[in-house]
N, C-alpha and C positions, 0 to 999 in steps of 0.2 A: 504494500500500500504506500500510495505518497505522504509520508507526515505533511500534517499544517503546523505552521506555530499559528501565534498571535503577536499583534503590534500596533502603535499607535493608530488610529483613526489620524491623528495630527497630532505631531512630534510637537515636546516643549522647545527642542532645540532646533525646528524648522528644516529637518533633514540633513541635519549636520554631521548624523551617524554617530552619536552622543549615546541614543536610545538602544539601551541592552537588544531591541531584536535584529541588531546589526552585529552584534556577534555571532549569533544563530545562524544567521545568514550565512557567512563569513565562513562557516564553521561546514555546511551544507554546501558551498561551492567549492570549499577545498575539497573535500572528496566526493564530489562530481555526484549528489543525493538531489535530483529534483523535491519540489516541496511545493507546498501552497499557505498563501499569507490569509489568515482571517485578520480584519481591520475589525477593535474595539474602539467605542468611544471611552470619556472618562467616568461617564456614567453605567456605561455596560459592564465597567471593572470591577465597579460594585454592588454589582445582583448577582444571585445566588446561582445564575449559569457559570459567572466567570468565578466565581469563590469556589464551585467547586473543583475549576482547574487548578486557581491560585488562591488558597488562603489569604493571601496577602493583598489581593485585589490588585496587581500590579504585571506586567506584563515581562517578558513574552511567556506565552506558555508553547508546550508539543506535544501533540498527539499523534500517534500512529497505532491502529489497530486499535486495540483495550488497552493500550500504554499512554499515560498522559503526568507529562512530567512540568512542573516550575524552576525555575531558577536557572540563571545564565548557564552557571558551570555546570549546573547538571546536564543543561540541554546539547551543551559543547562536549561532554563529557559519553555521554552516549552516543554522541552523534562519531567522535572520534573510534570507538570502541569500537562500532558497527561496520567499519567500514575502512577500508584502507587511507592512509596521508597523514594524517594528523598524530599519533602516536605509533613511534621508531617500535619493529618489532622484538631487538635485543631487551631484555625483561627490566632490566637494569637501567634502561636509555627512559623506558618508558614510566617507568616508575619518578625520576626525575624531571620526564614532561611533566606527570600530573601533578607532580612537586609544584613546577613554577607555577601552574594554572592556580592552585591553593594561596601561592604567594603574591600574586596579582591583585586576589580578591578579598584577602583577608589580611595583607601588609602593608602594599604601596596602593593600594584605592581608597580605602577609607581616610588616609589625612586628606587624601584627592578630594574627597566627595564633602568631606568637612569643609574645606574655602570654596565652597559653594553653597555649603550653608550660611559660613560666619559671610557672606559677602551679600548672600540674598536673603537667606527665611530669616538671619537675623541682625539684617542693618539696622534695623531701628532701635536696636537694644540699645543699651548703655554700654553694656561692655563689647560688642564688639570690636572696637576699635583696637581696644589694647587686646583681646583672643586673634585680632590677625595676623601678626608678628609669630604667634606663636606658632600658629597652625603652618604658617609659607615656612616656617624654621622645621617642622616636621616633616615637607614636603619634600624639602630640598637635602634633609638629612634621608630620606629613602631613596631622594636620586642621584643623590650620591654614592652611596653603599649600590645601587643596580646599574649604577655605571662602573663600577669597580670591577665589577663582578662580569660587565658583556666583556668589557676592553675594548681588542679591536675585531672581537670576532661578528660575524654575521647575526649570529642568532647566538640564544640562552645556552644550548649545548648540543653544538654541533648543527644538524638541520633542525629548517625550518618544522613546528611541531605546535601542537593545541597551546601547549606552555607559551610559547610567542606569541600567538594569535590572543590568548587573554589578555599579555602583557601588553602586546601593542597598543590595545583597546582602552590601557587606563589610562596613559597619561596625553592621551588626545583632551581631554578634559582641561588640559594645561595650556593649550597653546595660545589662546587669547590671552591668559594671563602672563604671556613670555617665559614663563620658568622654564617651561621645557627649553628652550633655544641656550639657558645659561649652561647645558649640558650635549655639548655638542652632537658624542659620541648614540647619545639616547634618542637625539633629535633626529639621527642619523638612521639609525633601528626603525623608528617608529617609519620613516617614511620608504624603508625598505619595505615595510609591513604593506602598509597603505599604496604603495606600487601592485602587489601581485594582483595580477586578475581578479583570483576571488575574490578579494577585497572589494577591488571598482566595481564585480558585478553586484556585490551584496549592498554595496553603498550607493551605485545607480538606482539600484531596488529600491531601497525605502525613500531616497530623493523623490524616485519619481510618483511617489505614493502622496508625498506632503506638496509637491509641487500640481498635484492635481493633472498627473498624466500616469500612463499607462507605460510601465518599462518596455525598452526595444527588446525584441526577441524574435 
C-alpha cells in the first residue's frame, strides 16, 4: 500500500520547509517510497479523527495499512528500516545512524526551538530579554561541539544516512537568525543536505502545497 502522512493545510512558516512533514518527505524520497499527503487544517488537528492519529494534535502523522505512526523520528525511522538508503547495512554503522537521529532531536533542537520561543510566544514577557543571551549561548555551544565532531568530512559518519537527514533538518531553523553562517563548516553540511534531490523534491512538495499549486510531476 502507498503510506499517506499528514501536513499542514498552510504552513506557519509559509513553505519554508520548517514544518516537521518535510522531513517525512525527505525521508520517503531518499529511498525512492511513493506516498500520499493528506492536508489538515489547525482545526482538524484537534478532533478526535486527528487525536487518534496524534495524541498530541500536531502533525505529520503515517499511515500505511493498520500501521499509523506520530512523531518525526518515528516516521523517519521506519521509513529508513523498511527500505533500503537511509541506514548503512554494517550493524554497527547503523546503530550510530540512529544515534545521530536521537541526537538531532533530543540535543541540538531543542535550544533551536527554544529562540523561537524566547523571540516569539515570549516577547512580551519581562524576562525575555535577558533569557536570550542565554539561550543563543546554548545554541552556539551545540554548534560548536557538532562542528567539532563533522570536521571536514561530508557527513556525520561516513555516508550520507537518516542520522544526517535529521541533522540537517534542525539547524535550518537558524538561518534567519545568522548563527548558522558563524559556523562555516555546519553551514556547509546543511546545504550539502539541502542540494540532494530528495531534499528539493520533498521541499518542492510542501512549497507547492502553501503556494496554492499542484507539485510538477
Amino acid at each position: 500500500m502507498t503510506p499517506t502522512i499528514t501536513a499542514f493545510e498552510r504552513s506557519p512558516d509559509g513553505g519554508k520547509g520548517l514544518a516537521r512533514d518535510t522531513r517525512v518527505r525527505w525521508a520517503l524520497e531518499e529511498v525512492g517510497q511513493p506516498y500520499d499527503v493528506r492536508l489538515v487544517s489547525f482545526a482538524a488537528m484537534k478532533e478526535p479523527a486527528h487525536l487518534a492519529l496524534h495524541p498530541f494534535g500536531q502533525i505529520p502523522t503515517y499511515q500505511d495499512g493498520g500501521l499509523a505512526l506520530f512523531e518525526t523520528g518515528a516516521n523517519v525511522l521506519h521509513t529508513a528500516e523498511r527500505r533500503a538508503g537511509l541506514l548503512p547495512d554494517d550493524a554497527n554503522a547503523r546503530a550510530r545512524a540512529i544515534a545521530w537521529m536521537f541526537a538531532a532531536l533530543n540535543t541540538v533542537e531543542p535550544p533551536i526551538l527554544d529562540l523561537v520561543t524566547v523571540r516569539i510566544v515570549e516577547a512580551d514577557k519581562p524576562w525575555s530579554k535577558q533569557r536570550l543571551p542565554l539561550v543563543v549561548d546554548r545554541i552556539r555551544d551545540r554548534l560548536r561541539q557538532l562542528s567539532a565532531r563533522l570536521g571536514d568530512a561530508d557527513w556525520l559518519d561516513g555516508a550520507f544516512s537518516a542520522g544526517d537527514l535529521m541533522m540537517v533538518s534542525v539547524p535550518l531553523r537558524l538561518r534567519a537568525s545568522g548563527i548558522l553562517d558563524e559556523y562555516a563548516k555546519l553551514a556547509a553540511y546543511v546545504a550539502r543536505g539541502e542540494a540532494r534531490p530528495a531534499y528539493q523534491r520533498a521541499f518542492e512538495a510542501q512549497l507547492a502545497v502553501n503556494a496554492g499549486k499542484s507539485p510538477a510531476g
